[in-house]
C-alpha positions in Angstrom: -11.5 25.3 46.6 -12.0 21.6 44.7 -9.0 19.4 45.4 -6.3 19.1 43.0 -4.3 16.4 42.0 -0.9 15.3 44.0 0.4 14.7 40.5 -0.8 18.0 39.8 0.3 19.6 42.8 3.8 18.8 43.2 4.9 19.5 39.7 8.2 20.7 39.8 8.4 24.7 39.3 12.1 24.9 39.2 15.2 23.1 38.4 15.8 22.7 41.8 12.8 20.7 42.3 13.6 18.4 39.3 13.8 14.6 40.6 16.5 12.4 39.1 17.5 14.5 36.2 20.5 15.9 37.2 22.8 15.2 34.0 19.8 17.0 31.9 19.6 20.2 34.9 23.1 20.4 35.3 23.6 20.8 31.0 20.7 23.5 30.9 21.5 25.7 34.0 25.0 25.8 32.5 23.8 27.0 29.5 22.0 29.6 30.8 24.9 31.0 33.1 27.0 31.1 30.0 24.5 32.2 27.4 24.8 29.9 25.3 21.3 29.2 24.4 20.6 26.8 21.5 17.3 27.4 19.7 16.0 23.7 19.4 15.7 21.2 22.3 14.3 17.9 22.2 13.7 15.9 25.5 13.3 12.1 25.4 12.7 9.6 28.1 9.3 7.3 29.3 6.3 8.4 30.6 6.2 10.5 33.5 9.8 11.5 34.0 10.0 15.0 33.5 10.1 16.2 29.9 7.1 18.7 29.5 7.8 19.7 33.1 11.7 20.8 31.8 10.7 22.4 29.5 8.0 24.7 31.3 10.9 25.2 33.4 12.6 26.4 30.9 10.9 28.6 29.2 10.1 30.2 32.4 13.4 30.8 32.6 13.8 32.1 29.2 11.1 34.7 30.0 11.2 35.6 33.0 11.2 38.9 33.7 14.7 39.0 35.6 15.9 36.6 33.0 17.5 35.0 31.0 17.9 33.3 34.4 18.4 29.6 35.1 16.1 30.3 38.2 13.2 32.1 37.5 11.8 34.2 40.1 8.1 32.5 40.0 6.5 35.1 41.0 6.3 38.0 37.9 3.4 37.7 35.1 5.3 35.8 32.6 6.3 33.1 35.7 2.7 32.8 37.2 1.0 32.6 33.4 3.5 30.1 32.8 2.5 27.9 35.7 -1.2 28.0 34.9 -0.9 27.6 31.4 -2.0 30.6 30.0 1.0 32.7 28.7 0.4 34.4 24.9 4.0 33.5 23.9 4.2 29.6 25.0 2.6 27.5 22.8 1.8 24.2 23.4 1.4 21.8 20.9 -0.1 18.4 21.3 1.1 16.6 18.4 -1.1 13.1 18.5 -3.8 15.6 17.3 -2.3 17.9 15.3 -0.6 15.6 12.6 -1.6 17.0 9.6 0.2 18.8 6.9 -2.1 21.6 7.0 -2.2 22.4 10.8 1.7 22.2 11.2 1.9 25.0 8.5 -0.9 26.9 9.9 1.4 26.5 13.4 4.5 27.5 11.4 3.0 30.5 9.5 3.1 32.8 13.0 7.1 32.2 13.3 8.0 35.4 11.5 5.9 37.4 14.4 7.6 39.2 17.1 6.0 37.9 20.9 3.2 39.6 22.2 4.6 40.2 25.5 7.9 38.7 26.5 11.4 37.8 25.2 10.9 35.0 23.7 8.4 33.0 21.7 8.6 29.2 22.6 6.7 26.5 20.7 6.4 23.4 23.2 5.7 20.0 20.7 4.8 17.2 22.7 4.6 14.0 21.4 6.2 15.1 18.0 6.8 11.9 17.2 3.3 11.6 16.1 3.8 14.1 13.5 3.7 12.6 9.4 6.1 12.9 7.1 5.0 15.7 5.2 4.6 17.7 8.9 8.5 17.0 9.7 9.2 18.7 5.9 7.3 21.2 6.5 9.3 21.9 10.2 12.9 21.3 8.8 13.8 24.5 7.3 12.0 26.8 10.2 14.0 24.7 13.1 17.0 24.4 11.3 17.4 28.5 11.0 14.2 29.9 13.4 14.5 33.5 13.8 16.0 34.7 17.2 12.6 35.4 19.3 11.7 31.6 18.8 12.6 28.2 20.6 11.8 25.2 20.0 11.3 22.4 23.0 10.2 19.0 21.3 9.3 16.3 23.8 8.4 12.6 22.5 8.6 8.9 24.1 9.8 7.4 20.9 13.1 9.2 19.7 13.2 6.2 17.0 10.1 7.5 15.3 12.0 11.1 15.0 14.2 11.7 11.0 17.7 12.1 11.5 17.0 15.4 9.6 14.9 16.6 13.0 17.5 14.8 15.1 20.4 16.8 13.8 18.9 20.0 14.6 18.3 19.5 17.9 20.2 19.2 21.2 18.9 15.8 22.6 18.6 15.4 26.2 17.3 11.5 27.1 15.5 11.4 30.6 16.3 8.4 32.5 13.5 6.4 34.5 13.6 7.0 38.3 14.6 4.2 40.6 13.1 3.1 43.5 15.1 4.6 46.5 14.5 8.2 44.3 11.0 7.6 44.1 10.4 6.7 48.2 12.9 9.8 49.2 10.5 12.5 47.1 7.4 10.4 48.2 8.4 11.0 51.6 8.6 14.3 51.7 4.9 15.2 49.9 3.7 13.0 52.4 5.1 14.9 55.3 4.2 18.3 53.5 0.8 16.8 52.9 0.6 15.6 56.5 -0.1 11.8 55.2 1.0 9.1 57.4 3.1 6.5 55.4 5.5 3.7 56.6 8.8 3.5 54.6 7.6 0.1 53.1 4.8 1.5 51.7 6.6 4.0 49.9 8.7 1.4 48.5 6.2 -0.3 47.2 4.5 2.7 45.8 7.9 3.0 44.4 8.6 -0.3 42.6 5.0 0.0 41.1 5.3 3.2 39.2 8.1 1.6 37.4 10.4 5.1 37.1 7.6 7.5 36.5 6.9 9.8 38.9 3.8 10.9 37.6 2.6 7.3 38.4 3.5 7.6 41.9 2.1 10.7 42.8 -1.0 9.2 41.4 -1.1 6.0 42.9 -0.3 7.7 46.2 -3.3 10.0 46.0 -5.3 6.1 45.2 -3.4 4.6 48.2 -4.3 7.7 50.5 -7.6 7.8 49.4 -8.2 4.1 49.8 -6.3 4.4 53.4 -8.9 7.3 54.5 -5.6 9.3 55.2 -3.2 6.5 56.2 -0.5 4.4 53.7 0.6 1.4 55.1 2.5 -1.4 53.1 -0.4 -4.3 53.5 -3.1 -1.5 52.1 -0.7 -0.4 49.1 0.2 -3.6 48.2 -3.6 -4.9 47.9 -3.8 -2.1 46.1 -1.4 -2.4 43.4 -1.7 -6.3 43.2 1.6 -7.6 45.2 2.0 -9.7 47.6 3.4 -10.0 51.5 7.7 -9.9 50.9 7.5 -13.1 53.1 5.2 -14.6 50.8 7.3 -14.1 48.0 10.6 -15.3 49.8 8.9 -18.8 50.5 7.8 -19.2 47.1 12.0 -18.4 46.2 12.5 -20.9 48.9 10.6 -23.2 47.4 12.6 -22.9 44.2 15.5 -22.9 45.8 15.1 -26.8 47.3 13.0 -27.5 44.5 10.2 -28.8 46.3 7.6 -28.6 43.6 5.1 -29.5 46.5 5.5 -26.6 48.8 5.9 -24.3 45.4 2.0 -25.4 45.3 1.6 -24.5 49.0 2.8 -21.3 48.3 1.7 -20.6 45.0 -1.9 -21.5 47.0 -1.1 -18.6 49.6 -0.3 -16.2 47.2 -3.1 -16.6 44.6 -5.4 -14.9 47.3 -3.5 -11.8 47.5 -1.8 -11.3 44.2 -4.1 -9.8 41.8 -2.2 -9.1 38.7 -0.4 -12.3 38.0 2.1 -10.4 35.4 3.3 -7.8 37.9 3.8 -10.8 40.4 6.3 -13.0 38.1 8.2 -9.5 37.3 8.9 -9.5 40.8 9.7 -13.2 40.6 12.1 -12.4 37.7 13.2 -9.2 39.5 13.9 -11.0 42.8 15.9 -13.5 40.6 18.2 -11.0 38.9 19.0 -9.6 42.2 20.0 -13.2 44.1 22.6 -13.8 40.4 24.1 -10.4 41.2 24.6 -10.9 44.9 26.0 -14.4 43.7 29.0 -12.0 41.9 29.1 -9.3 44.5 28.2 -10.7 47.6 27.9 -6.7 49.6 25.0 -6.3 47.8 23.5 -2.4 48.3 23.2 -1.8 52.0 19.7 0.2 51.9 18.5 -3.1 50.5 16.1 -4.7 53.4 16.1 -7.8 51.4 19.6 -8.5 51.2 20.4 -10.9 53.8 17.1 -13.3 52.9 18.1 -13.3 49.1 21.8 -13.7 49.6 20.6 -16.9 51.6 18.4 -18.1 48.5 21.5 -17.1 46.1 23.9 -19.4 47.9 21.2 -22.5 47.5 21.1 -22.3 43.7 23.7 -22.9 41.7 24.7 -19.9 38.6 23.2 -21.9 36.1 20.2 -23.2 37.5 19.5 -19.4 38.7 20.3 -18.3 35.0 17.7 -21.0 33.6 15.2 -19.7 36.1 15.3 -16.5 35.5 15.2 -17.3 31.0 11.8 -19.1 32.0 10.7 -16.4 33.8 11.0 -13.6 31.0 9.3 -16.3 28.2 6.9 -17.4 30.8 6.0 -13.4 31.2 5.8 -13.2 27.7 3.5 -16.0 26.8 1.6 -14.9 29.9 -1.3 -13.6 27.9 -2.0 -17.2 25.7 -2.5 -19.0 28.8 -6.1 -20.3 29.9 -5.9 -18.3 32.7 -3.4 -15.7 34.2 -3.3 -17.5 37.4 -2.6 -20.9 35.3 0.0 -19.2 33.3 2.0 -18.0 36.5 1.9 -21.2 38.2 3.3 -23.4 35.0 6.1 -20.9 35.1 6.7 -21.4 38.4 6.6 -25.2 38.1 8.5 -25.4 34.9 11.3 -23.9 36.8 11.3 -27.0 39.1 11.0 -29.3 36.0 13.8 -28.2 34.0 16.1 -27.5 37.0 19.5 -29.1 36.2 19.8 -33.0 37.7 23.0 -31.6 39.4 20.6 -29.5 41.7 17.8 -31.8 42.0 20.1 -34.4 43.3 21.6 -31.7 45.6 17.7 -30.8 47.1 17.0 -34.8 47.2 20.1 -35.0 49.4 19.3 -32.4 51.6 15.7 -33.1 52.3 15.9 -37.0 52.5 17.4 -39.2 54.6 19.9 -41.7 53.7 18.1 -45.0 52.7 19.8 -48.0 54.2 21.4 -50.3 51.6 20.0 -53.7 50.2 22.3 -57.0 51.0 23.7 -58.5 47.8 22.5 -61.2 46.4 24.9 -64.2 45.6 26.3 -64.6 42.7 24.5 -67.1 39.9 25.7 -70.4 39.2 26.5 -71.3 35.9 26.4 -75.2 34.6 29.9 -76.8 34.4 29.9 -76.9 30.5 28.4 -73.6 29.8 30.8 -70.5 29.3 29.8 -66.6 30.8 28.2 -64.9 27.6 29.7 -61.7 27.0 28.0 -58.4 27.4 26.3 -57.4 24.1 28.8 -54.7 22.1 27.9 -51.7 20.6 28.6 -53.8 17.1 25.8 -56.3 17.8 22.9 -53.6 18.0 24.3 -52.0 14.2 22.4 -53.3 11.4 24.5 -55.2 8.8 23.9 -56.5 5.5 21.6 -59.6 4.7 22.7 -63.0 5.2 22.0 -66.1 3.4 19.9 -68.5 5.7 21.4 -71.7 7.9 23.9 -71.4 10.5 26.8 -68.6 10.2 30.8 -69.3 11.4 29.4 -67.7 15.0 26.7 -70.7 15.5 29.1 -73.2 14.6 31.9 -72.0 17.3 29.3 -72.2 20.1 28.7 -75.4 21.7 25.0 -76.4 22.9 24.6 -75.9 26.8 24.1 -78.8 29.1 20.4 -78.0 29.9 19.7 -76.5 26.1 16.3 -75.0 26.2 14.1 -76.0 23.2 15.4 -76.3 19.6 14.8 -72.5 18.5 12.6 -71.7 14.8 14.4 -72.6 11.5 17.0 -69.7 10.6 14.9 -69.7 7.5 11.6 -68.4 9.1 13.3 -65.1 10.5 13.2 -62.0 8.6 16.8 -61.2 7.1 17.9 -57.7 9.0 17.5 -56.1 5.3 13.8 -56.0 5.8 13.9 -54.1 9.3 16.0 -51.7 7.7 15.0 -47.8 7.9 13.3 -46.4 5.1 15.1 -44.2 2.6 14.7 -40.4 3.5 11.7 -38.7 0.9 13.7 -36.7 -1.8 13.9 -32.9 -0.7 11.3 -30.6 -2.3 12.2 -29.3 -5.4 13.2 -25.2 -5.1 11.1 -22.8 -6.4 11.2 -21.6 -9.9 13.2 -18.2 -11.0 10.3 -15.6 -11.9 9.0 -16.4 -15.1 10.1 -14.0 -18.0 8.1 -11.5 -19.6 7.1 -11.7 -23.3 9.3 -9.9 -25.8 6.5 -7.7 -26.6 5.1 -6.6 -22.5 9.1 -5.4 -21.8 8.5 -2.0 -22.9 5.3 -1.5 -21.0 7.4 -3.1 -17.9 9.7 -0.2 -18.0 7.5 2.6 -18.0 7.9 4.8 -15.5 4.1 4.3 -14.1 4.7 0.4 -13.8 7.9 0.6 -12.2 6.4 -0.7 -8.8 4.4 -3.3 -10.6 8.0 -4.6 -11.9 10.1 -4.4 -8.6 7.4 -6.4 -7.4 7.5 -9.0 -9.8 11.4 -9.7 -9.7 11.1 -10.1 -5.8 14.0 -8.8 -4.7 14.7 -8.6 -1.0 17.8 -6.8 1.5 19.6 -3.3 0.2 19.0 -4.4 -3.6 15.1 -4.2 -2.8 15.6 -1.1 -1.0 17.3 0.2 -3.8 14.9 -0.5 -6.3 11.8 0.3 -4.5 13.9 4.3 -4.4 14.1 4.3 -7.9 12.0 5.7 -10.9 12.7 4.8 -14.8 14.4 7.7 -16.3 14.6 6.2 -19.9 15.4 3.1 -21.7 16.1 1.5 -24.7 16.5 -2.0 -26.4 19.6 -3.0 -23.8 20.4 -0.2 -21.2 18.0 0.5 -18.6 18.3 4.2 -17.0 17.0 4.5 -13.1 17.3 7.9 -10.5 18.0 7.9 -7.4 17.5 10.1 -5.2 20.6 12.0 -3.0 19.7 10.8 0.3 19.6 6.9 -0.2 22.8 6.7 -2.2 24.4 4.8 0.1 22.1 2.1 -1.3 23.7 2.4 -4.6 27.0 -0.2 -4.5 28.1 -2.4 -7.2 27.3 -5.3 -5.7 23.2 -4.1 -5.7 23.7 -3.1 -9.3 25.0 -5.7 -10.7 22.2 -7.8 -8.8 19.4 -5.6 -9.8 21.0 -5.7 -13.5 20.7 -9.3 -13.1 17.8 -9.6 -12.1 16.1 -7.3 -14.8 18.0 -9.0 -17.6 16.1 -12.3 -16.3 12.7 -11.2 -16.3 12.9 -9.3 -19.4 14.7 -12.1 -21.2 17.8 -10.3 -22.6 20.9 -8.3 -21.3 20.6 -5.5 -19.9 23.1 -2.5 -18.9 21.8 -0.7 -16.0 22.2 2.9 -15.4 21.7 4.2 -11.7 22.2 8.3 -11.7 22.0 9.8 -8.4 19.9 13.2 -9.1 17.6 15.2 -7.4 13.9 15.0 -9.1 12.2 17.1 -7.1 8.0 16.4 -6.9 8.4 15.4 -10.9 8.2 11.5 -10.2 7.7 9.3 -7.2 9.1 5.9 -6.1 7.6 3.1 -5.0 8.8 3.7 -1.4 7.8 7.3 -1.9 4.3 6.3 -3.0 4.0 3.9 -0.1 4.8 6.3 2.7 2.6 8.7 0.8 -0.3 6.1 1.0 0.6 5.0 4.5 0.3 8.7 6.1 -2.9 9.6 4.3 -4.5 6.2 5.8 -2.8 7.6 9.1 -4.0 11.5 8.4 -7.3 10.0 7.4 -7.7 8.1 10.6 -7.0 11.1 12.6 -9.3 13.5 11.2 -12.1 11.0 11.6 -11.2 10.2 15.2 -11.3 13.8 15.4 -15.1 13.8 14.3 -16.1 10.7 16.6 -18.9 12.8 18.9 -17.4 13.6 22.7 -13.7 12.3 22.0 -12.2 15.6 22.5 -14.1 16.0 25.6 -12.8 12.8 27.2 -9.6 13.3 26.5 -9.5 16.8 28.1 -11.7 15.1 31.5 -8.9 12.5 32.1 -5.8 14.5 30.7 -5.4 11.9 28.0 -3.6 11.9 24.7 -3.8 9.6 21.5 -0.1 8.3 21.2 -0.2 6.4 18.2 -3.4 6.2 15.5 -2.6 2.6 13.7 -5.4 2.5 10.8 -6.4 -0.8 9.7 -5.2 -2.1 6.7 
């Protein structure tokens, strides 16, 4: 028998298996025990969390032959067809490659049909955010009021993408990302089931590098095992993933924390070896950072933490604000990361910026820790002044401000001053120095002029303006921006005549329609057309008869997308790669 997958594997085939979802398990077992089945679910949360497997789960229970049951039997046809993927009444959609139009209806067209075998006929859309605009319309009245064999599970990583229209019809359930301590307890146990030998720290780091996703996990420990030959230890795994020794990482904070920009070199050095992803080593910089400004407001800390004691030490070295500055470098730093030369180059600026712009109140703090006291020079005596000549005053903060020009030859202050004993030589006539009006700053240039109003259009081009076909030509002229853009680009040209201008708008963007727009689109139509106008804005329903310039835009946009699509589609061997490795498209961006 060929080897299958850990990720594979150890999928969860109940609710009881179900990792870290408890708030989403405990909702849908209770709706089972109570009977109060909805007929549209839609599961949201990041990769590798649990959504498609939820709803497997639940449609098993849904069919199951001893069901409706929250806990299906797994062992009856509809439970074991479920499993492999192979049962007549689920149907699982993949909607990254069915987008269009056309395929959603063909989908939708087999609603009306009884199931073939069991009690229910479930439609499983994954992805469904990548459905267009036209697919959602077409779905809206079918999962608003499906007939009672079907349910709908809809799974996406990008609820924001979804209408409010799909959102409303749908219980929403959002899947959290695992944390680490979750991730090492389930790792743990595959491993023993597997018969793997794994230290604990392994398993943490394993855990820490799937970033919530359990998915990633299983398949990184199926790399680490194989890489390993059987065995996953933390110096293997973390070679693996591209981190480096803990101890490593807490000299390099210890570094920062006396900043010593020298021994951050020394260790920045010692790490470069090791670390081979350079962005995945300043999260844990910024990471390790977060958790020193929390201990410095809860001192406990967690107590399964193993790091707790070393970065409780590091918090109590840096002040609150210099850690708070170090950790704001660290996120731009991890932004900018990909502009740098060099990844390595980019980390290590980061790293040394954080010394740089440390606050003086620290640096003076690490200087006094790590130098001696230098001993202090004897003062030197006093100068002595010649008997005539008076102390000169320290210079004020008046004799530095430029004042206004002064005739030449010697002012009341030059005659109020006596000579000194041991005068130095007679200074340049007052003539041959520059008055201070020369030295003077030069004026500021004169602010650039703002830019002209739109100009307007001739008397006889306002009718052809306001035709309905050159509506989007016009909205573009006057330039509007904000909600009165918005709420012309909605709009199509109903009528109009010498001074009253007549617009639609459609039901569901009236809230666009205020008085405050109006009388700013009035304005600005009266402007370009070079008389008053009276606007007109009647909220109606038009149906397919016309289209605004918002409408025509997001019809263009999704037949560049549908376009895209179908010829990705034709691109020789794609579908076979995605079905080798699993994959999916998530997005299709067409080029402009």
């Amino acid at each position: 028998m060929s080897y299958q997958a850990l990720a594979r594997k150890w999928r969860p085939r109940s609710f009881d298996a179900i990792v870290g979802q408890e708030h989403v398990v405990r909702a849908l077992v209770n709706a089972f025990e109570r009977d109060r089945l909805h007929h549209a679910y839609l599961f949201s949360g990041t990769r590798g969390v649990g959504k498609t497997t939820i709803a497997r789960v639940f449609a098993k229970g849904l069919n199951c032959e001893s069901g409706p049951t929250a806990r299906p039997c797994g062992e009856c046809g509809a439970c074991r067809e479920i499993d492999e993927g192979r049962h007549v009444d689920l149907l699982e959609v993949d909607a990254a490659s069915r987008a269009r139009v056309e395929e959603t209806r063909d989908l939708l067209d087999n609603v009306q049909y009884a199931p073939v075998r069991s009690r229910f006929k479930v439609y499983l859309i994954d992805e469904v955010h990548m459905f267009s605009r036209h697919s959602f319309n077409a779905l809206l009245k079918t999962l608003e009021e499906p007939p009672p064999h079907v349910k709908f599970l809809l799974a996406t990583t990008d609820p924001q993408r979804l209408p409010v229209t799909v959102l409303s019809r749908c219980l929403q359930f959002g899947l959290r990302r695992l944390s680490v301590d979750e991730i090492a307890a389930e790792l743990a146990r595959i491993t023993g089931e597997e018969e793997i030998e794994a230290d604990p720290a392994a398993l943490r780091v394993l855990g820490r590098a799937a970033d919530g996703s359990m998915r990633d996990a299983l398949s990184l420990l199926d790399q680490a095992a194989a890489y390993g030959a059987g065995q996953v230890v933390a110096a293997d795994v973390r070679a693996l993933v591209g981190t480096v020794e803990r101890d490593r990482l807490l000299a390099l904070l210890g570094a920062l924390a006396s900043s010593d920009a020298a021994a951050m070199v020394v260790a920045l050095d010692g790490i470069a070896g090791e670390a081979a992803d350079c962005e995945a080593l300043l999260g844990e910089v910024v990471e390790a950072l977060g958790r020193m400004a929390a201990l410095q407001v809860v001192p406990a800390g967690r107590e399964d933490d193993e790091e707790v004691e070393a970065l409780r030490a590091l918090a109590a070295r840096i002040p609150p604000e210099a850690l708070q500055l170090h950790y704001q470098i660290g996120l731009l730093g991890r932004r900018d990361l990909p502009y740098a030369p060099h990844p390595r180059a980019g980390f290590e600026m980061t790293m040394l910026r954080m010394v740089a712009f440390a606050p003086a109140s620290e640096v003076e703090r690490a200087a006094d820790r790590s130098a001696a006291p230098a001993p202090t020079p004897a003062p030197s005596p006093p100068a002595t002044l010649a008997p005539d000549a008076a102390p000169e005053p320290p210079p004020t903060e008046e004799a530095y401000r430029p004042g206004p020009a002064r005739a030449p030859g010697p002012g009341p202050v030059d005659e109020a001053r006596p000579p000194a004993a041991d005068a130095s030589p007679e200074p340049l006539p007052r003539e041959e120095e520059p008055p201070l009006a020369d030295a003077a700053a030069p004026e500021p240039p004169d602010p650039a002029p703002p830019l002209p109003p739109p100009a307007p259009a001739a008397p006889e081009d306002a009718e052809t303006f306001l035709a309905p076909a050159r509506w989007a030509e016009l909205c573009a002229r006057l330039s509007l921006n904000g909600v009165t853009g918005q709420l012309a680009a909605n709009c199509v040209v109903r009528g109009h005549t010498g001074t009253t201008v007549e617009l639609g708008l459609n039901p569901e963007h009236a809230q666009l329609l205020t008085d405050g727009t109006r009388t700013k689109l009035e304005a600005a139509l009266g402007d370009f057309l070079g008389r008053p106008i009276r606007l007109r804005v009647e909220i109606v329903s038009r149906g397919g008869e016309m289209e605004s310039p918002a409408e025509r835009d997001a019809r263009e946009s999704d037949e560049r997308v549908e376009r895209a699509s179908r010829e990705l589609r034709e691109v020789p061997d794609y579908q076979d790669l995605l079905s080798r490795f699993e994959g999916s498209t998530r997005s299709i961006q067409p080029p402009d």
